[in-house]
N, C-alpha and C positions, 0 to 999 in steps of 0.2 A: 679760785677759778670755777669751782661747782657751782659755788653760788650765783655766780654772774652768768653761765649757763642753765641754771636753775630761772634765775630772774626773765632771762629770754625767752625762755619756754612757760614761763608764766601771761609774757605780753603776747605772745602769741596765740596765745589759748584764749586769755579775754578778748583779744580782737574775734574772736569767732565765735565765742559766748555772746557778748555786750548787745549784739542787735538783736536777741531775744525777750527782754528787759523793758519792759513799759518804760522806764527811764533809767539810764545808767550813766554817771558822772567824770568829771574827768578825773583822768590821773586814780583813777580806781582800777584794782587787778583783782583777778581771780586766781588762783595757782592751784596746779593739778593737785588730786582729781577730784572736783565736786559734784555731788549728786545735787541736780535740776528739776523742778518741775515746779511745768504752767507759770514762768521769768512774765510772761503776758499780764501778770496783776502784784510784779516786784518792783519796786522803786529802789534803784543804790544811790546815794549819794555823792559826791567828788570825795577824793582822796580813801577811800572804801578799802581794804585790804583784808578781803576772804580767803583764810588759810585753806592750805592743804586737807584734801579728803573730811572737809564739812559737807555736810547736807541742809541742803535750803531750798524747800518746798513749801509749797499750796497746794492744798487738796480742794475739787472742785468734787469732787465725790470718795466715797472709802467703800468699797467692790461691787460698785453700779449703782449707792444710794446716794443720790446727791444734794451738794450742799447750794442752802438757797443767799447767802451771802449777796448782794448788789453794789455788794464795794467793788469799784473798779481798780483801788490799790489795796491789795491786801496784808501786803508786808512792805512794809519802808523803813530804810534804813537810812539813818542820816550821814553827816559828812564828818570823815575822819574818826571812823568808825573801825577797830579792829577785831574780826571774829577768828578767834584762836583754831588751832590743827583741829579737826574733830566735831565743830559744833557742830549742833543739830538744831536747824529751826523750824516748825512746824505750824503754818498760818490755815485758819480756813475763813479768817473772819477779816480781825484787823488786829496786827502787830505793828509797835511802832518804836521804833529804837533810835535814839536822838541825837544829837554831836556829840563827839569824842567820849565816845565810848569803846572800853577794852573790853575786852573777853579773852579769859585765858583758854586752854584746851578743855575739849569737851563740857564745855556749856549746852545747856538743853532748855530753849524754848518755846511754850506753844501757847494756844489761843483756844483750844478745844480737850476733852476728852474721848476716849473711845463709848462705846455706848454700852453696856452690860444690863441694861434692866430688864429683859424678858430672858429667863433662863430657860425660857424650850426654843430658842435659837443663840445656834451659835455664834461669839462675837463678828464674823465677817457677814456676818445676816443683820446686825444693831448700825444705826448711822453713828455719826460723828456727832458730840454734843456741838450748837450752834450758837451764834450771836454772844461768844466772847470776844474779848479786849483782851490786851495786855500792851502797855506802855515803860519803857524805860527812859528815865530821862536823860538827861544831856550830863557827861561825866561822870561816868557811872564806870565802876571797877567790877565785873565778875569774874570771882574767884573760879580755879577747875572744878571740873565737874558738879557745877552750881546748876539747880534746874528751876525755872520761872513758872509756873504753871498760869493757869487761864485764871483771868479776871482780874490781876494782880498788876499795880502801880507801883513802877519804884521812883522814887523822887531823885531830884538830881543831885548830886556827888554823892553820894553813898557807894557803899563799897559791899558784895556779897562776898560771905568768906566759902573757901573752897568745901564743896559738896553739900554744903545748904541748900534747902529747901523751899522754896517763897514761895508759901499758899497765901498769903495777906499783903496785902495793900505796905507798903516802906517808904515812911516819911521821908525828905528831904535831910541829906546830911547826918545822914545814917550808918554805922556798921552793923554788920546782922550774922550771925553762924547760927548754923545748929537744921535739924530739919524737925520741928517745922522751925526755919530763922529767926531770930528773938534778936532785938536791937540790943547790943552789949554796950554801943558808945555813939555819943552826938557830936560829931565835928566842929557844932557853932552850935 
């Protein structure tokens, strides 16, 4: 019974999210409460199911330094795409995450670093590192609390195991643990 009032109050909430969305698909929901920002350069694809209290943002600046990005989609996320209770994704460039893909809780993706290189100003005075990538393929398994950093390719079916860390590029057909991820096994 909670759940199928839980399930209403999820369609209800993406009906009044969804038209913020440079494109949002069908049969895709949101379910309380996600943090938003700048949906204006996020692409979701059909059947999409963004868990509870994830965060999924674009930064268009980091505290009035702004980023010069000219992608008009900055995060897209493909079809039949499941992002677990918790995740956090963070685009300033271009992220790209492809069909049938899972994600368990708290997954951490992003496309950028924080800036630190001038030590006589403080980090909210540094911009956002710029003109990353980061692409996950189609069938792709991330374990909890897996985090993708900038620059990084992961090829399709591969599997990240929980709390790993992918600084490197992951072949296709893949398993990977450990931080920094080290491929333990090849599927094919």
């Amino acid at each position: 019974m909670f759940y199928q009032f839980f399930l209403l109050v999820s369609k209800i909430y993406t009906l009044v999210l969804k038209k913020q969305f440079a494109f949002f698909g069908k049969k895709s929901i949101i379910k309380p409460f996600v943090n938003l920002s700048n949906c204006q350069y996020i692409s979701i694809g059909d059947y999409v199911d963004i868990g509870s209290s994830c965060r999924v943002t674009v930064s268009n600046d980091f505290c009035g330094i702004p980023c010069h990005s000219k992608n008009k989609i900055k995060l897209k996320i493909g079809n039949h795409v499941d992002l677990g209770t918790g995740t956090f994704i963070s685009a300033n460039n271009d992220i790209q995450i492809g069909n049938h893909v899972i994600m368990a809780p708290y997954v951490f993706i992003t496309d950028h670093d924080h800036g630190f290189g001038d030590i006589h100003k403080n980090l909210h005075q540094q911009p956002l590192t710029e003109n990353g990538q980061t692409i996950i393929g189609d069938n792709v398994f991330l374990g909890t609390k897996c985090s993708i950093l900038k620059n990084v390719t992961i090829g399709q079916h591969s599997v990240v195991g929980a709390n790993s860390v992918v600084t490197k590029d992951i072949p296709p057909y893949s398993v990977v643990v450990g931080n920094p991820a080290k491929i333990i096994k090849k599927l094919k």
